[in-house]
N, C-alpha and C positions, 0 to 999 in steps of 0.2 A: 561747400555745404549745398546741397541740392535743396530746390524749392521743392514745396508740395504739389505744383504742378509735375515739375520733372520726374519726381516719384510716380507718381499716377500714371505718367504715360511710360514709364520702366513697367509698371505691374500688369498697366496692358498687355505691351509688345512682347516683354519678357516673361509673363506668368509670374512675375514678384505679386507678394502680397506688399501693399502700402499700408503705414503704420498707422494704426487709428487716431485720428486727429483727439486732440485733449478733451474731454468730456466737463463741463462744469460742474460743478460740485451744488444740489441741491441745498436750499438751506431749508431749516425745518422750523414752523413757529408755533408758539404756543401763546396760550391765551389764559390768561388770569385773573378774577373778578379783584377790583382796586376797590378800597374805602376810601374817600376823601372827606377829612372835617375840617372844621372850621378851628385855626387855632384862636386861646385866650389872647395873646398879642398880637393878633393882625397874622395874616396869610394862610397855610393850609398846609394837611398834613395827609400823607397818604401810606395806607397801608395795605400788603398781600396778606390774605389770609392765608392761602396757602404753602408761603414760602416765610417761614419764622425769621423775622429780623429784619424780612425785607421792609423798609420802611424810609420815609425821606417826606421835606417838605419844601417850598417854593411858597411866593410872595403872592402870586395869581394860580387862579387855577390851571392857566395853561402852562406856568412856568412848572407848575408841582405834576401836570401830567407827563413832561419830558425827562422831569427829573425820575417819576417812577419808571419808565419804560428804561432807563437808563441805570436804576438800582435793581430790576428784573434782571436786563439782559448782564449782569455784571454777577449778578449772584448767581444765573445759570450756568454763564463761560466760569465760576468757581467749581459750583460741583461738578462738572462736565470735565473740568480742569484737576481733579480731583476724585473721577472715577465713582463720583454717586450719581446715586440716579436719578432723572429729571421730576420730579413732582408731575402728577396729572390730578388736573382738580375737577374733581366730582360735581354734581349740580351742589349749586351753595343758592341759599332763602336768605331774604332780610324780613324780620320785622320787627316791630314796635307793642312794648307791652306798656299797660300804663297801672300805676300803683298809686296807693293813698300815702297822703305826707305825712 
């Protein structure tokens, strides 16, 4: 088995072409606005609006933000895995209306 060096000095001397060394494979990210509330029993719940079902909760808030980035990346490798197509999420508003009791 020839090194990449040996190659390279064959493709000189010889006029070989030397084979393209392996190219790494770009990865592509995407970004999703997260809801996080507060649950009625202790810890916190977080949800994608953009991706229906995505959803999951954790004790602390940092434990519930791994767990979402983790129920993202899991529902993406599905549809991707599965030949749908990746959601792109639009500008998305929050606000607060307030009503009489």
């Amino acid at each position: 088995m020839k090194t990449w060096l040996s190659l390279l000095f064959d493709s000189i001397f010889t006029n070989k072409v030397a084979p393209e060394p392996m190219k790494k494979k770009e990865s592509k990210t995407f970004s999703y606005s997260v809801f996080y509330e507060q649950a009625p029993d202790g810890g916190y719940v977080a949800f994608v609006p953009a991706l229906p079902g995505c959803h999951t909760q954790g004790e602390t808030l940092e434990e519930t933000e791994g767990s979402v980035k983790e129920a993202t990346a899991v529902y993406l490798e599905s549809l991707a895995a599965h030949g749908d197509a990746i959601p792109v999420e639009g500008p998305s508003f929050q606000g607060r209306v307030t009503v009489p009791a």
